[in-house]
Structure formats: structure tokens, C-alpha cells
Residue frames as qw, qx, qy, qz and C-alpha x, y, z in Angstrom:
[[0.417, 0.177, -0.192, -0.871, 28.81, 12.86, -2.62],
 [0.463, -0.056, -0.676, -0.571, 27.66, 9.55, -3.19],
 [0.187, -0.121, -0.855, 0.468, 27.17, 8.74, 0.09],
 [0.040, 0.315, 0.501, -0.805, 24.46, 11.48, 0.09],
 [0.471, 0.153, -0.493, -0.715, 23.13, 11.22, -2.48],
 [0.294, -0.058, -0.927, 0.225, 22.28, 7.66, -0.68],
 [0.105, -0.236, -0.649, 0.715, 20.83, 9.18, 2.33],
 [0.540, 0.272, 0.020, -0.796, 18.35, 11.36, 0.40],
 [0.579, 0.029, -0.640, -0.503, 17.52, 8.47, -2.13],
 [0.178, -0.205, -0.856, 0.439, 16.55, 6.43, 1.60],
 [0.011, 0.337, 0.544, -0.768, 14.78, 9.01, 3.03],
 [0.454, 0.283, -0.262, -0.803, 12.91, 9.99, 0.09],
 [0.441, -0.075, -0.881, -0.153, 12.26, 6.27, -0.27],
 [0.239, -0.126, -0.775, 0.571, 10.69, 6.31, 3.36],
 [0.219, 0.422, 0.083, -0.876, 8.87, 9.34, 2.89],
 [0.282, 0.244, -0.713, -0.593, 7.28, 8.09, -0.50],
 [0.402, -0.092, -0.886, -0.211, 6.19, 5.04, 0.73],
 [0.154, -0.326, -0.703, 0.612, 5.01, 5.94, 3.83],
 [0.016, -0.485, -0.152, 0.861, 2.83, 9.34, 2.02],
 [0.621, 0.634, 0.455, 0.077, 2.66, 8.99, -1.25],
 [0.504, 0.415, 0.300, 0.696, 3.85, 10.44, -4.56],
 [0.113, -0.799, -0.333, -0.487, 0.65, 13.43, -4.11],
 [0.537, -0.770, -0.321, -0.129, 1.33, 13.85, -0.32],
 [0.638, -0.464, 0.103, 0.606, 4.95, 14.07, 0.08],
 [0.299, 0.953, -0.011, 0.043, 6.76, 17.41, -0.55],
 [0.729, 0.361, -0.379, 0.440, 10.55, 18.23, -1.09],
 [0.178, -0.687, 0.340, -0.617, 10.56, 20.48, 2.01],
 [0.872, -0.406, 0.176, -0.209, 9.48, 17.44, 4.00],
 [0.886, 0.348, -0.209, 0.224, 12.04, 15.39, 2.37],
 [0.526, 0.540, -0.340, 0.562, 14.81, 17.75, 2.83],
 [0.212, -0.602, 0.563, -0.525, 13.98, 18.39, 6.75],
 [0.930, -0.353, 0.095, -0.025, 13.74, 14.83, 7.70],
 [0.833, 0.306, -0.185, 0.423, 17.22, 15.03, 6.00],
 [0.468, -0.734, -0.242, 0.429, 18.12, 18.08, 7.91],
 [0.437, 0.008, 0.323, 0.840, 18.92, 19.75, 5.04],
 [0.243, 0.616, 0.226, -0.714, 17.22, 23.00, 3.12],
 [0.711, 0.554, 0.379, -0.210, 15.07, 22.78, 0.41],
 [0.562, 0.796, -0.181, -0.134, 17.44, 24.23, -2.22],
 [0.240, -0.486, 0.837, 0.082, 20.53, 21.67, -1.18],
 [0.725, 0.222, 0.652, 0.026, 18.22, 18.74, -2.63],
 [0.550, 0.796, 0.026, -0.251, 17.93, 21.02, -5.80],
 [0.029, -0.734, 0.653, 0.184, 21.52, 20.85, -6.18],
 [0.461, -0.178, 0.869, -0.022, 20.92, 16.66, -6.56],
 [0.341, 0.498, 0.790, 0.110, 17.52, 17.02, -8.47],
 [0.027, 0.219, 0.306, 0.926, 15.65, 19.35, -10.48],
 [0.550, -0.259, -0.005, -0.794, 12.34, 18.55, -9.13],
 [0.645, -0.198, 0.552, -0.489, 10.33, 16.37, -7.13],
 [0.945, 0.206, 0.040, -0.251, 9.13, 14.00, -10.07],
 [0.430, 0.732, -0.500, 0.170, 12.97, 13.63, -10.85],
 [0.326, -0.330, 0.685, -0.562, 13.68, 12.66, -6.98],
 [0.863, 0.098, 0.273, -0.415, 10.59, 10.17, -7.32],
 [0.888, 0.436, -0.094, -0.112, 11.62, 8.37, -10.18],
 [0.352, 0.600, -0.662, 0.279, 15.59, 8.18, -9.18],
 [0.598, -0.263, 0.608, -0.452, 13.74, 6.82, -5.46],
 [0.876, -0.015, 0.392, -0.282, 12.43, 4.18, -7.19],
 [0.771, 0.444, -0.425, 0.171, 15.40, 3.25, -9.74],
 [0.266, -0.612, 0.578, -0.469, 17.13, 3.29, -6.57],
 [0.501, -0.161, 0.765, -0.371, 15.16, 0.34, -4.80],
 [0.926, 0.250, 0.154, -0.238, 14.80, -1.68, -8.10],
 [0.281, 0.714, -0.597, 0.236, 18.45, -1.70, -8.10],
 [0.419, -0.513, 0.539, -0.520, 18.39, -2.73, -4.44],
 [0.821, 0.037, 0.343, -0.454, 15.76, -5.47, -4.92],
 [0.770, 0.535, -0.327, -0.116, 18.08, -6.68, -8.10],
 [0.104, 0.620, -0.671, 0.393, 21.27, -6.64, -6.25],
 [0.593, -0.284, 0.605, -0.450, 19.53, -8.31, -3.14],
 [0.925, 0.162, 0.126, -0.320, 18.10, -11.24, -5.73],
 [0.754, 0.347, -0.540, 0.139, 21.21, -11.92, -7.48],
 [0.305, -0.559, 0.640, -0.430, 22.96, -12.00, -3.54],
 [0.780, -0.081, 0.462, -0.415, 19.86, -14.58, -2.35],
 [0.904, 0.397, -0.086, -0.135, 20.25, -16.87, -5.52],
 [0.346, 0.701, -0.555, 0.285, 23.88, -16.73, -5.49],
 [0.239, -0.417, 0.791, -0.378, 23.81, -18.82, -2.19],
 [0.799, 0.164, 0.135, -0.563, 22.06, -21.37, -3.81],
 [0.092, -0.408, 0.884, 0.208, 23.66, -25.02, -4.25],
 [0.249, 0.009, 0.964, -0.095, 20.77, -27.15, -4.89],
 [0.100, -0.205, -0.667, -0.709, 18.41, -27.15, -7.91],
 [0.368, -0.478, -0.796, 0.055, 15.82, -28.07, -5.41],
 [0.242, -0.591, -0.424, 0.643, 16.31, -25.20, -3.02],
 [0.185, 0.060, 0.455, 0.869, 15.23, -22.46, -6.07],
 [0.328, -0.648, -0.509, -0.463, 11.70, -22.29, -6.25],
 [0.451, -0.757, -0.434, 0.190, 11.31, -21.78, -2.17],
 [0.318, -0.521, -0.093, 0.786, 14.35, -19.34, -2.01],
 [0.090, 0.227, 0.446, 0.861, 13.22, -17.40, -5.30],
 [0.312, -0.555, -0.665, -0.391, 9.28, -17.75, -4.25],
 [0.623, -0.398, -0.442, 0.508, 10.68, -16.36, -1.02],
 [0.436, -0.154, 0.008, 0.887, 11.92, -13.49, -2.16],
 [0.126, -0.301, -0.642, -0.694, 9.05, -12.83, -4.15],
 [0.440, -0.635, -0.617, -0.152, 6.75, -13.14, -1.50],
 [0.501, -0.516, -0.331, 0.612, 8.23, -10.72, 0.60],
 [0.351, 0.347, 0.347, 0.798, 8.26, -8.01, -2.30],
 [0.144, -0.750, -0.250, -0.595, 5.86, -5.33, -1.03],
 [0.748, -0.588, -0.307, 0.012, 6.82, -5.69, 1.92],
 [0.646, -0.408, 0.126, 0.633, 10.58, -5.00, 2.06],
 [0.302, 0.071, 0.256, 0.916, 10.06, -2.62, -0.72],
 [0.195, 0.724, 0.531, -0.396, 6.78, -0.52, 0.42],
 [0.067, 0.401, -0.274, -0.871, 7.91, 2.17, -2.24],
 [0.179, 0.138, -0.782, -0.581, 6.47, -0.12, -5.06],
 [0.023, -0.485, -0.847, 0.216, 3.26, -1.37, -2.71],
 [0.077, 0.569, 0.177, -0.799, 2.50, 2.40, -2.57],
 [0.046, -0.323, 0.623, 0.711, 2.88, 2.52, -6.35],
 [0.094, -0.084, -0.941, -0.314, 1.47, -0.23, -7.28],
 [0.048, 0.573, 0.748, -0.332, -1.94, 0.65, -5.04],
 [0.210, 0.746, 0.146, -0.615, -2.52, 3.94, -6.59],
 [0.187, 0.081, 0.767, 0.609, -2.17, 2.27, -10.72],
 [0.275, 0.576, 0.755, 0.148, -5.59, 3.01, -11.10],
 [0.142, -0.774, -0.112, 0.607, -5.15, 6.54, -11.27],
 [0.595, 0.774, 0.208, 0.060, -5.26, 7.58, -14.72],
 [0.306, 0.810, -0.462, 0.192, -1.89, 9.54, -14.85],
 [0.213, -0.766, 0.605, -0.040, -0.12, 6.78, -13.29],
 [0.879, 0.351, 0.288, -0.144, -1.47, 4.23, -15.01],
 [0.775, 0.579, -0.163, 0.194, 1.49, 4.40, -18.03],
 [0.058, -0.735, 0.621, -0.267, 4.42, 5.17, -15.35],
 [0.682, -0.312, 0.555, -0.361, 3.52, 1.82, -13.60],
 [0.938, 0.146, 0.312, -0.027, 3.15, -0.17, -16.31],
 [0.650, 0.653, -0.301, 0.244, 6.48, 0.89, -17.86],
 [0.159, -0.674, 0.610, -0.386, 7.57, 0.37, -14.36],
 [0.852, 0.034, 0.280, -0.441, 6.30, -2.92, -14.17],
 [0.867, 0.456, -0.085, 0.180, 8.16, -3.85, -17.41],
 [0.337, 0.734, -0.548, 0.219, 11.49, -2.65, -16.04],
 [0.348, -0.498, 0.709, -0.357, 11.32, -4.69, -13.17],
 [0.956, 0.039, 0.238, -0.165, 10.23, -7.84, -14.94],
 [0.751, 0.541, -0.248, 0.286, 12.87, -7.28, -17.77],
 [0.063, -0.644, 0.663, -0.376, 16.05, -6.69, -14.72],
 [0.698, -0.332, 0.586, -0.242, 14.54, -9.89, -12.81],
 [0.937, 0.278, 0.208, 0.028, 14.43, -12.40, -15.60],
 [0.440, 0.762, -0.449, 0.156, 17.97, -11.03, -16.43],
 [0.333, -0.601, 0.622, -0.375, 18.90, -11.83, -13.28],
 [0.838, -0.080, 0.519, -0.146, 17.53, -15.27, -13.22],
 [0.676, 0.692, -0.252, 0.014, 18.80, -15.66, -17.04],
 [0.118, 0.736, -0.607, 0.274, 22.62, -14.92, -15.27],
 [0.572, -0.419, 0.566, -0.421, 21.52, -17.42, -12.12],
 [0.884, 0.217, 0.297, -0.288, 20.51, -19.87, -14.27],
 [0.729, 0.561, -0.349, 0.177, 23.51, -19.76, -17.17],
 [0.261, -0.609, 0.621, -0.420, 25.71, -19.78, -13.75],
 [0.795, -0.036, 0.560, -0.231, 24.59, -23.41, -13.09],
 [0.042, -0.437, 0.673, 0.596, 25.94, -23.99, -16.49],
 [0.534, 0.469, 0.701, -0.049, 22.58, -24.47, -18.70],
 [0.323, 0.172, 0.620, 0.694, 22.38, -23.92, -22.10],
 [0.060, -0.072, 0.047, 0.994, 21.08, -20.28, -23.03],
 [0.339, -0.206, -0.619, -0.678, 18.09, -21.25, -24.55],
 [0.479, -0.514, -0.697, -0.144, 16.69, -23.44, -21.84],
 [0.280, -0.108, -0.511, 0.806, 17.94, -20.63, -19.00],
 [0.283, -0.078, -0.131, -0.947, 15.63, -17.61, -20.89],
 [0.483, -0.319, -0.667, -0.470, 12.67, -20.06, -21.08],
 [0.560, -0.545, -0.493, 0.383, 13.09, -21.16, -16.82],
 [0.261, -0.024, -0.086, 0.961, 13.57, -17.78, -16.47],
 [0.465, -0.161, -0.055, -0.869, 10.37, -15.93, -17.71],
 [0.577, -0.325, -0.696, -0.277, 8.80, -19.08, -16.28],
 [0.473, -0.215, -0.608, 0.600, 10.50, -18.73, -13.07],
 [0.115, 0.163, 0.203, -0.959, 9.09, -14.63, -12.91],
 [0.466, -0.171, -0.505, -0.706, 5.54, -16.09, -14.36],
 [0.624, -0.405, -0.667, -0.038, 4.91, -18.02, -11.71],
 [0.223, 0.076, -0.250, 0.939, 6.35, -15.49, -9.10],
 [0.077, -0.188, -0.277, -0.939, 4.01, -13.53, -10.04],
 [0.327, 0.120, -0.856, 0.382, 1.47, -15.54, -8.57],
 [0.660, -0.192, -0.554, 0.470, 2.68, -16.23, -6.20],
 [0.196, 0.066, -0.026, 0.978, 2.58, -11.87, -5.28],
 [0.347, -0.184, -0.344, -0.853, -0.66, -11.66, -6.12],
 [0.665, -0.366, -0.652, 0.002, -2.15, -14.28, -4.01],
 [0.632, -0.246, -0.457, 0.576, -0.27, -13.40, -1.13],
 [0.061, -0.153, -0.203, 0.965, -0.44, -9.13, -0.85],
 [0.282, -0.207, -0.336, -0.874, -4.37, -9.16, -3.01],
 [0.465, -0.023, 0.770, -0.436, -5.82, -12.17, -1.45],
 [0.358, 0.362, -0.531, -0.678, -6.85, -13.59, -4.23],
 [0.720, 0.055, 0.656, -0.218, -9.08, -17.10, -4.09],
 [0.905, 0.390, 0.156, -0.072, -8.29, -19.72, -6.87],
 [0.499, 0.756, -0.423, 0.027, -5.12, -19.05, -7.75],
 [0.870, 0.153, -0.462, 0.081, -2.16, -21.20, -7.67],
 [0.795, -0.578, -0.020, 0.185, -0.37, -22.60, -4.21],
 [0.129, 0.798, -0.581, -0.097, 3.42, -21.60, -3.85],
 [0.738, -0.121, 0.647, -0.151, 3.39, -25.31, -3.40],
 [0.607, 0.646, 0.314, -0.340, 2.30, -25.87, -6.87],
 [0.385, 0.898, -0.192, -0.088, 4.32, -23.65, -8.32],
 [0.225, -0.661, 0.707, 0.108, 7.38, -24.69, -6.85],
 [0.681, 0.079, 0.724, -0.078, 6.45, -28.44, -8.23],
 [0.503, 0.859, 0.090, -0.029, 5.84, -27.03, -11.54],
 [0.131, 0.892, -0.432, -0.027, 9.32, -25.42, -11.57],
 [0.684, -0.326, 0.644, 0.107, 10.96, -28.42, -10.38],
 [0.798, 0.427, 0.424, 0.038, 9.69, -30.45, -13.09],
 [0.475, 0.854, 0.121, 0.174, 11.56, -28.07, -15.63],
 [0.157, -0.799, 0.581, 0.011, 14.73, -27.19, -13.20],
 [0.957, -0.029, 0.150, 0.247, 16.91, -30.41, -14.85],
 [0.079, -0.834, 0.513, 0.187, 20.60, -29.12, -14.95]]
């Protein structure tokens, strides 16, 4: 069961991002799965239900995948480029949340986004919190390099998927962080 429960939360991911929230329907869903419309029911109640489990899904994923990428990290130094890395690849490897994130101005999705927004800042800065008390620094200064480490991030995103002129280099940033990564 959980395996399939997988396979739809993919394919509904795929579908999503590729369509949209408005444009994709469960019938599509359920025949790219090859299944019939009232077997998804059996998983979900309803489309918005499906939506929102798609995208706890692949902010799981995107957690899981950061603590992985950090986790091969031995050198204080190599942090900023492999974090700023990951970061910079964000809409990309997760189109669900590019989709999202382009259609915020929409009045009714305007408060879903931005309480999505906040779950995926508060899960990353946990993560880095964990990545960071893992290197064995003292709580206090982890939380601070933490919401610094996802403030500058941030960016670092924004530069890079809006085009943005004036903002800071990942260059920069990473220098910045140094300065503040003493273990």
C-alpha cells in the first residue's frame, strides 16, 4: 500500500507541475496511473487533499535529500557551495513548488503559499539546526548560522530563477557565511 500510495503521490506530482493546480483533474491523474477514478478516492477524498499530500510529499523529499547532501560534508569550507547548491537547483528539481510559487499572486492562493513557504523554511533551518549541532556547535550559535544560512539561500533563489539585478553574488554570500562558520 505504501508503495502506491508513492506512485500516485509521483504522478500527481508530475501532473501538477507540469498543468497546474486549476488544469489538472483526478481522472487525468488516475489514467496516467492506469487506474480508475474511484481507486484514487479510496487514498484521498478529493483533489485539494491529493494536492496538498503532493506537495508534503516533495517537501519531505527536498528535506530528506538536504539532510543526505549536508551529511557528506567534512569541511566547514565546503557548506556554503554545497548548501547554495542545493538551493540553487530548488525549482528546478522540484517544479511542483516553481508551479506554486508562479501562480502566488492569485488571491486564493496567496495564504496556502505563504503558509507553505513557512513550512518549508521552518523544516530547512531544522535541518541545518541538526547539520550544524552535528559538527558539535553550541545550540545557540547553530539556530543563529542556521536562519542565516536559509537567509542568504534565499537569495541566492531569487536571483537565480527571477533574474533579479542588484542582489547579492552566491560568491558573496558564501564569504559572508564563512566568516560566521567557526567550529
Amino acid at each position: 500500500m505504501k508503495e502506491q500510495l508513492q506512485r500516485i503521490l509521483k504522478t500527481a506530482s508530475k501532473r501538477f507541475s507540469k498543468y497546474g493546480y486549476k488544469k489538472t483533474s483526478i481522472e487525468e491523474i488516475a489514467g496516467d496511473l492506469r487506474m480508475v477514478k474511484s481507486s484514487l478516492y479510496h487514498y484521498f477524498r478529493s483533489k485539494n487533499e491529493l494536492y496538498f499530500e503532493t506537495i508534503n510529499y516533495e517537501i519531505n523529499n527536498y528535506i530528506d535529500r538536504l539532510k543526505s547532501e549536508l551529511s557528506s560534508v567534512e569541511k566547514k569550507e565546503e557548506f556554503p557551495s554545497k548548501y547554495f547548491g542545493i538551493k540553487n537547483k530548488f525549482f528546478e528539481e522540484y517544479p511542483l513548488f516553481k508551479e506554486l510559487f508562479d501562480d502566488w499572486k492569485e488571491e486564493e492562493l496567496k495564504l496556502i503559499v505563504n503558509k507553505l513557504a513557512k513550512k518549508i523554511a521552518q523544516k530547512e533551518i531544522e535541518a541545518l539546526e541538526e547539520y550544524f549541532e552535528n559538527c558539535k556547535m553550541e545550540k545557540r550559535k547553530s539556530k543563529k548560522l542556521a536562519a542565516l544560512s536559509y537567509s542568504l539561500s534565499l537569495w541566492i533563489l531569487i536571483s537565480s530563477n527571477y533574474n533579479l539585478t542588484g542582489v547579492l553574488e552566491e560568491a558573496i554570500l558564501t564569504e559572508i557565511l564563512n566568516e560566521h562558520l567557526i567550529y
